[in-house]
C-alpha positions as CSV (number, residue, x, y, z in Angstrom):
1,X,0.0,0.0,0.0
2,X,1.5,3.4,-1.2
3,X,2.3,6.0,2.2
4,X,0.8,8.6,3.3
5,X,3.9,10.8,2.5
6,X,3.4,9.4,-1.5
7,X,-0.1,9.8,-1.0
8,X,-0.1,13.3,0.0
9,X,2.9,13.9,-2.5
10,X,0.4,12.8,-5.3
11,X,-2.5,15.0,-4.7
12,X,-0.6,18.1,-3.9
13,X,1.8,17.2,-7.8
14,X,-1.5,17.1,-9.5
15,X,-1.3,13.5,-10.0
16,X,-3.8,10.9,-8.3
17,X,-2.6,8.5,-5.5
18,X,-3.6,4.9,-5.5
19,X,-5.1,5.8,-2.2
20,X,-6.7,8.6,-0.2
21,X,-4.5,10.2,2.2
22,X,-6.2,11.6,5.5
23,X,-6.0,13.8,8.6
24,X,-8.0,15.3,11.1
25,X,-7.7,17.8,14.1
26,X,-9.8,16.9,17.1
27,X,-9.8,19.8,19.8
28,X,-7.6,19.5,22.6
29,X,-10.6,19.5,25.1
30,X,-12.0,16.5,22.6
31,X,-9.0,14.5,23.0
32,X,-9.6,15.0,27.1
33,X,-13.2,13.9,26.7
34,X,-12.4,11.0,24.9
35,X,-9.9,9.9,27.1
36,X,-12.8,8.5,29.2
37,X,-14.4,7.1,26.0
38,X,-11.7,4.5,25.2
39,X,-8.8,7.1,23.8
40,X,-6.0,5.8,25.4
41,X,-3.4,7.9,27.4
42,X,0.3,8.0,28.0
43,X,2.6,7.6,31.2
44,X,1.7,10.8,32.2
45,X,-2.0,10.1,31.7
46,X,-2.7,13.1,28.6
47,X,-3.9,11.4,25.3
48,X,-1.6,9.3,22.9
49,X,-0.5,11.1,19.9
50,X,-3.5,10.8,17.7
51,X,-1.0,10.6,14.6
52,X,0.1,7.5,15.1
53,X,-2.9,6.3,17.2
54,X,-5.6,7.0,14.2
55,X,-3.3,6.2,11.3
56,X,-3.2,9.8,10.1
57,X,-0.8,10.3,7.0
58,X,0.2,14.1,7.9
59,X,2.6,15.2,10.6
60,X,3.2,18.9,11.9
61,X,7.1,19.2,12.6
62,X,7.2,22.4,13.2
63,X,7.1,26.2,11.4
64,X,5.7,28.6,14.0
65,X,8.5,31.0,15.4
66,X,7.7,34.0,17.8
67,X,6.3,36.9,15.1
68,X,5.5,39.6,17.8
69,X,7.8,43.1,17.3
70,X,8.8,42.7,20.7
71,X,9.7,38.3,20.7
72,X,9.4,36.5,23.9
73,X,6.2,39.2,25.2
74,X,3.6,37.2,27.0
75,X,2.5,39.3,30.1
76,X,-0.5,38.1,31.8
77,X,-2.3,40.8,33.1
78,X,-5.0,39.4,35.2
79,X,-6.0,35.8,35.5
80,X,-8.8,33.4,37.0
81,X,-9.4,29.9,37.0
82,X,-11.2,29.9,33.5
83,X,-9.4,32.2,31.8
84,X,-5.9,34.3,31.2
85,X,-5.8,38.0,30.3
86,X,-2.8,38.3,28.1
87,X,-0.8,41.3,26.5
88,X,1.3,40.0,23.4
89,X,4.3,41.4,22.0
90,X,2.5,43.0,19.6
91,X,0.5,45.0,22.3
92,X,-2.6,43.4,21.9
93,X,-4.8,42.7,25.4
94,X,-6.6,39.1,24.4
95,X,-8.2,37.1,27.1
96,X,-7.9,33.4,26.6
97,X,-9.7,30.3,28.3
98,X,-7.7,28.3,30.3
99,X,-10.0,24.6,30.4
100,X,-11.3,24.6,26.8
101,X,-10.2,25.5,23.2
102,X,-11.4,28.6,21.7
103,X,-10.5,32.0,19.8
104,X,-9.2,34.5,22.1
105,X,-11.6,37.8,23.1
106,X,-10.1,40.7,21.7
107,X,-10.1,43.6,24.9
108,X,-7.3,46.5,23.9
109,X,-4.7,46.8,21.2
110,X,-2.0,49.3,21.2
111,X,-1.3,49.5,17.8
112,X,-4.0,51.7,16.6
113,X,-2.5,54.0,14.4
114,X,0.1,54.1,11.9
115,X,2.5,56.4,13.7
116,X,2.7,53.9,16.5
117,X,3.4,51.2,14.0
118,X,6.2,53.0,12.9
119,X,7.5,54.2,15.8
120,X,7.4,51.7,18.3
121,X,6.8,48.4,16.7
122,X,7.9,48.4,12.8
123,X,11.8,49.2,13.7
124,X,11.8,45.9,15.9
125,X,10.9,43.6,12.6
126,X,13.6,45.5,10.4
127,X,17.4,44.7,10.1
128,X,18.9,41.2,10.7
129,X,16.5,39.0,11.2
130,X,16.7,37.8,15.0
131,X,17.3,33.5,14.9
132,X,16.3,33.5,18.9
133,X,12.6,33.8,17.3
134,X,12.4,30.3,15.5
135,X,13.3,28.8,19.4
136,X,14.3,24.9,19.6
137,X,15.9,24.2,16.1
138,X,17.0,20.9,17.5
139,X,13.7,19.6,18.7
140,X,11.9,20.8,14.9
141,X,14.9,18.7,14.0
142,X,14.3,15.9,15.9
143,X,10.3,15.8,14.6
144,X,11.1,16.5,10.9
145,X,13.4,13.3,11.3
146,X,11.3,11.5,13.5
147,X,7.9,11.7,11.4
148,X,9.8,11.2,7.9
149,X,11.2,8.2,9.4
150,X,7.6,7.0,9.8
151,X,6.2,7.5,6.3
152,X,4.6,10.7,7.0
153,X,4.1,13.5,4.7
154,X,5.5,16.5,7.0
155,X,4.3,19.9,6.9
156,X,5.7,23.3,8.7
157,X,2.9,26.3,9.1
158,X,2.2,29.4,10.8
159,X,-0.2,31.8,10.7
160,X,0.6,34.8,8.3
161,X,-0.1,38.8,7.8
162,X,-4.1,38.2,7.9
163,X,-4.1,36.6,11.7
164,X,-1.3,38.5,12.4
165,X,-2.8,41.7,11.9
166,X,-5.7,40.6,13.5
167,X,-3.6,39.9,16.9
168,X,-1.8,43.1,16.2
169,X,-3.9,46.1,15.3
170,X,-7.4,44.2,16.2
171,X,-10.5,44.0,13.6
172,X,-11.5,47.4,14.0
173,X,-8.4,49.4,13.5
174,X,-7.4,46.9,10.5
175,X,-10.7,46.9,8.8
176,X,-10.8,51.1,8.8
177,X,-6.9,50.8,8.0
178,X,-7.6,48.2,4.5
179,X,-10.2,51.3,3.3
180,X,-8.5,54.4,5.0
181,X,-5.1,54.1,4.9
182,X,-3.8,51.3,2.7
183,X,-0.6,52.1,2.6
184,X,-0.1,51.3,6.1
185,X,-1.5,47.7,5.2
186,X,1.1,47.5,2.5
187,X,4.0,48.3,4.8
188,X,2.9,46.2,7.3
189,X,2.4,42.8,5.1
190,X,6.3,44.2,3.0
191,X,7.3,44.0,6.8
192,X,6.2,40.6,7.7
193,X,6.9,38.8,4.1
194,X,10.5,39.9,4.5
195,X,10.8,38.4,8.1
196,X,8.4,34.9,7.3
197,X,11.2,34.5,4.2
198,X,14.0,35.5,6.7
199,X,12.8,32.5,9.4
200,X,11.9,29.9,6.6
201,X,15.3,30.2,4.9
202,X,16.6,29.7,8.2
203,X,13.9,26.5,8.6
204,X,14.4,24.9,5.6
205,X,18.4,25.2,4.6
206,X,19.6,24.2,8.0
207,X,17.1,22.4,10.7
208,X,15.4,20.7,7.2
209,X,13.4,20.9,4.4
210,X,9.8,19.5,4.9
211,X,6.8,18.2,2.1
212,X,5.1,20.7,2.5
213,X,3.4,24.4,4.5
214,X,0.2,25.4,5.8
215,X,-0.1,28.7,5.7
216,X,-3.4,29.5,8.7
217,X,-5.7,32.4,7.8
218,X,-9.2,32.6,8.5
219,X,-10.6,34.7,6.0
220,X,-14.1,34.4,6.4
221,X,-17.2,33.5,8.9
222,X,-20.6,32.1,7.8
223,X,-21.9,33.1,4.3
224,X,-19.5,35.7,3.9
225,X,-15.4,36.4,4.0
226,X,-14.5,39.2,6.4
227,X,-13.8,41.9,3.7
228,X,-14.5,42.2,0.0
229,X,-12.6,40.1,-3.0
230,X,-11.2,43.6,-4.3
231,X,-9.9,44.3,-1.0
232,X,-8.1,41.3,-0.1
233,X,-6.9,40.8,-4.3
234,X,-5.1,44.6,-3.6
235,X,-3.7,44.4,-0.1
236,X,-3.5,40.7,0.8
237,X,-3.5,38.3,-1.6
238,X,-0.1,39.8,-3.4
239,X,2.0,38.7,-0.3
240,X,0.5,35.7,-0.4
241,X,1.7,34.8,-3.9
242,X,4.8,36.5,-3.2
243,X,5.4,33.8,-0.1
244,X,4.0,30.8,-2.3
245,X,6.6,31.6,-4.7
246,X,9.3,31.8,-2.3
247,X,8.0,28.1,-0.7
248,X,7.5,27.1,-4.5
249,X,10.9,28.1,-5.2
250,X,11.9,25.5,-2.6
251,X,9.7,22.7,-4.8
252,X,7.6,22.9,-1.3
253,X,3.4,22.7,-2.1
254,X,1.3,25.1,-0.1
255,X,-2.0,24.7,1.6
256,X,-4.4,27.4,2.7
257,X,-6.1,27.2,6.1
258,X,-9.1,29.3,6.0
259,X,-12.2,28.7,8.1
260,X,-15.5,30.2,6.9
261,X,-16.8,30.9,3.7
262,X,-14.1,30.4,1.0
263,X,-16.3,30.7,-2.4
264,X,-15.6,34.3,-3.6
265,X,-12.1,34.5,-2.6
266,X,-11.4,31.1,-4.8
267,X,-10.3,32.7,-7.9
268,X,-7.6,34.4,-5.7
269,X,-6.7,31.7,-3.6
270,X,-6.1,29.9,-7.5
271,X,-4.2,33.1,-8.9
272,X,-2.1,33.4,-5.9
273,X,-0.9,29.8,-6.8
274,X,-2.0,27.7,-3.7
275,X,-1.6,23.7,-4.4
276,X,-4.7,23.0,-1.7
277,X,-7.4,24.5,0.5
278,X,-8.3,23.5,3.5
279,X,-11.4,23.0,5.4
280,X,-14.2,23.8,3.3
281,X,-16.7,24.3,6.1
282,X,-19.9,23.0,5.0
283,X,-21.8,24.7,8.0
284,X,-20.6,28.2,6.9
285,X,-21.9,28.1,3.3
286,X,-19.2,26.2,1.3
287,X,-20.1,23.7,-1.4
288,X,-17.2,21.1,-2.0
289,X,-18.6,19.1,-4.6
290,X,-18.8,23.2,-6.7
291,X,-15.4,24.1,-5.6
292,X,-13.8,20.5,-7.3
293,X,-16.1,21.5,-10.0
294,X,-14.9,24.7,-10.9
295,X,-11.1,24.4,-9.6
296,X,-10.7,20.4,-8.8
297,X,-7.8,21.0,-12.0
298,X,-5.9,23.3,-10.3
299,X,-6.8,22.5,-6.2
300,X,-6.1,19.7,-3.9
301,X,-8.7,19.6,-1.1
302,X,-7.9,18.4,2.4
303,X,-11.0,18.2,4.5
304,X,-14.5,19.0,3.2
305,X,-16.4,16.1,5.5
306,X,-19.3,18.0,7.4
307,X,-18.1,17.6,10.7
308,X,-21.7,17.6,12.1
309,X,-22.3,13.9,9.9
310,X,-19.6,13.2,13.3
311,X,-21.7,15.1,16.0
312,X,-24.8,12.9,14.8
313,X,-24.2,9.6,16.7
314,X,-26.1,7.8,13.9
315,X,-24.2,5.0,13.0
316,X,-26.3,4.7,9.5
317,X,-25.9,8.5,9.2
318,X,-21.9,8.5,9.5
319,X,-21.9,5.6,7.0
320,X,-24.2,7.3,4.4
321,X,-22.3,10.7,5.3
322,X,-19.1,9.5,4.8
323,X,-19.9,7.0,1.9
324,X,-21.3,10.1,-0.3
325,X,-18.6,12.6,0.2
326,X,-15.9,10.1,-0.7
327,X,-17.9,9.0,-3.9
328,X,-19.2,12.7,-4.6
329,X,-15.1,13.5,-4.6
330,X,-14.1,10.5,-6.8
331,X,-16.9,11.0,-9.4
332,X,-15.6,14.4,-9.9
333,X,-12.1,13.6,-10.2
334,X,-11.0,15.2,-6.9
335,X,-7.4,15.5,-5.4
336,X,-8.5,15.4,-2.0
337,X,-7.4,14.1,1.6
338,X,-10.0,12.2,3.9
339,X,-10.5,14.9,6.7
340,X,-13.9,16.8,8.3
341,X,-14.4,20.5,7.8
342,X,-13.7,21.8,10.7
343,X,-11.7,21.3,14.4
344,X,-13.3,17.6,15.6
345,X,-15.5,19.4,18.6
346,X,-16.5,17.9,21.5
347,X,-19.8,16.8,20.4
348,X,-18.1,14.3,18.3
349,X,-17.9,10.4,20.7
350,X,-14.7,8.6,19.9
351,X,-16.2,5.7,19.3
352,X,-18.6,7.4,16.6
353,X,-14.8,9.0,15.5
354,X,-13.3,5.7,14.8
355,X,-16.3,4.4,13.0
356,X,-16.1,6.9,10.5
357,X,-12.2,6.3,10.2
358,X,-13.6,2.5,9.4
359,X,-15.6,3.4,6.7
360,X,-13.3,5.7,5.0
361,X,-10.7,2.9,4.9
362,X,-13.4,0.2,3.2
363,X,-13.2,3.1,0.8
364,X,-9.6,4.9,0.8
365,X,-8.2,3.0,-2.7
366,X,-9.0,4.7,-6.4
């Protein structure tokens, strides 16, 4: 049976595997609950890596690095037991739960103006790149080497100048910047392309070169992306090429994380020369079997599996679910890895998890 690495290799190299590769990405407070559904732990009594546990043919080894102006910020500013008030090195206030996953609230943000952007944050990104940002080189090392060695296709990502202004300048200031001031956004993503290709040279020459990158940006929510096609195709979307080339440059595929609605920013996410998308979530408007349709020539899709077939608990219903995304994707001629549309949630039962793992393999070959 072909690997996972080859498998992955295929879809992402426009050719078609002899199997279907797959992944997933339960929720850390999922992989808790399950622990008292059969998920087994380790010696220290925290789940078993669910890589190896559920067979799954992709491997993170590693990417992020410490993007803040000022690296190494994390002051917590006031703290309970269920949640953490945090200021980040890029001056954001966020307040974070401590017992379940979640998207941080957004309370106070510093940078709210260009002239504080240039004067007290920009200068700290400029120059020679600082290599106490990309941390334990050694122990990326050790989990490029270590995954590789088990047949996994290996990935690096990070997050990128969408989230990052997000954490940075918060949604109000950036939205009113991308109409009123432009130029600022411009600097800003010039700014942080220069650095991400400053730490990935550094990544990929000497601590190793992986299969492939996820680059994370959530560019939408339900039924509609956070800011217009025009806007992101002028102010975003050219840095984004602009680091695909650099990764492509490196023969390395790229694969867009975005959660939300995806369908008018497509024809960007195409342009911009992404290899894949990922999640496709059904439950915010997104039509998989259109998307391989329209761009299945020139797209890989990982994910696309309406996560709530998972939440249902109906045996027949995860069997029909899973049985007609897998044949809707072959009929069409997808590229596409096995995975759900969205974080596994804790309304997902292991048991129900496995089952639909079951029935993907009866299916998996071409």
């Amino acid at each position: 049976m072909q690997s996972g690495r080859d498998a992955f290799d295929a879809i992402m190299r426009k050719r078609y595997p002899e199997r279907i590769p797959c992944n997933d990405s339960p929720w850390s407070d999922t992989l808790r609950k399950w622990l008292n559904e059969g998920l087994p732990a380790d010696e220290n009594g925290e789940p078993i890596d669910i890589t190896e546990h559920f067979g799954f043919d992709l491997a993170s080894c590693g990417g992020w690095f410490d993007w803040h102006p000022i690296a190494g910020c994390s002051e917590t500013v006031e703290e309970t037991e269920e949640w953490k008030v945090v200021r980040n090195g890029s001056g954001g206030l966020l307040r974070w739960w401590k017992k379940h996953s979640g998207t941080p609230e957004h309370l106070d943000f510093d940078m709210t103006s260009r002239k504080v952007w240039d004067e007290k944050y920009r200068p700290l990104l400029v120059g020679e790149f600082d290599r106490q940002r990309l941390g334990d080189l050694d122990a990326t090392r050790r989990n490029l080497d270590y995954w590789r060695s088990k047949g996994r296709w290996c990935v690096y990502g990070h997050q990128f100048v969408w989230e990052n202004m997000r954490g940075a300048l918060g949604d109000y200031t950036m939205y009113t910047a991308l109409v009123e001031d432009p130029d600022w956004i411009h600097d800003y993503c010039r700014v942080y392309t220069d650095l991400y290709k400053s730490a990935y040279r550094i990544l990929i020459e000497e601590v190793g070169k992986p299969d492939a990158v996820w680059l994370f940006e959530d560019l939408g929510y339900r039924g509609r992306l956070f800011c217009s096609p025009k806007a992101l195709g002028e102010l975003i979307f050219p840095y984004f090429a602009e680091m695909i080339d650099f990764f492509h440059a490196y023969d390395l595929p790229v694969i867009l994380h975005s959660c939300g609605y995806q369908a008018p920013a497509l024809p960007l996410i195409v342009e911009a020369g992404f290899d894949a998308l990922n999640p496709m979530e059904v439950k915010a408007g997104n039509r998989i079997f259109d998307f391989v349709e329209k761009y299945g020539d020139r797209l890989a899709f990982v994910g696309g599996l309406d996560e709530r077939i998972l939440e249902s608990g109906d045996r027949d219903t995860i069997r029909r679910g899973v049985t007609d995304f897998i044949q809707g994707m072959k009929a069409r001629g997808a590229r596409f890895a096995f995975a759900s549309d969205h974080s596994v949630s804790t309304n997902v039962a292991y048991a129900d998890f496995v089952y639909a793992f079951e029935v993907y393999r009866e299916q998996m070959t071409y």
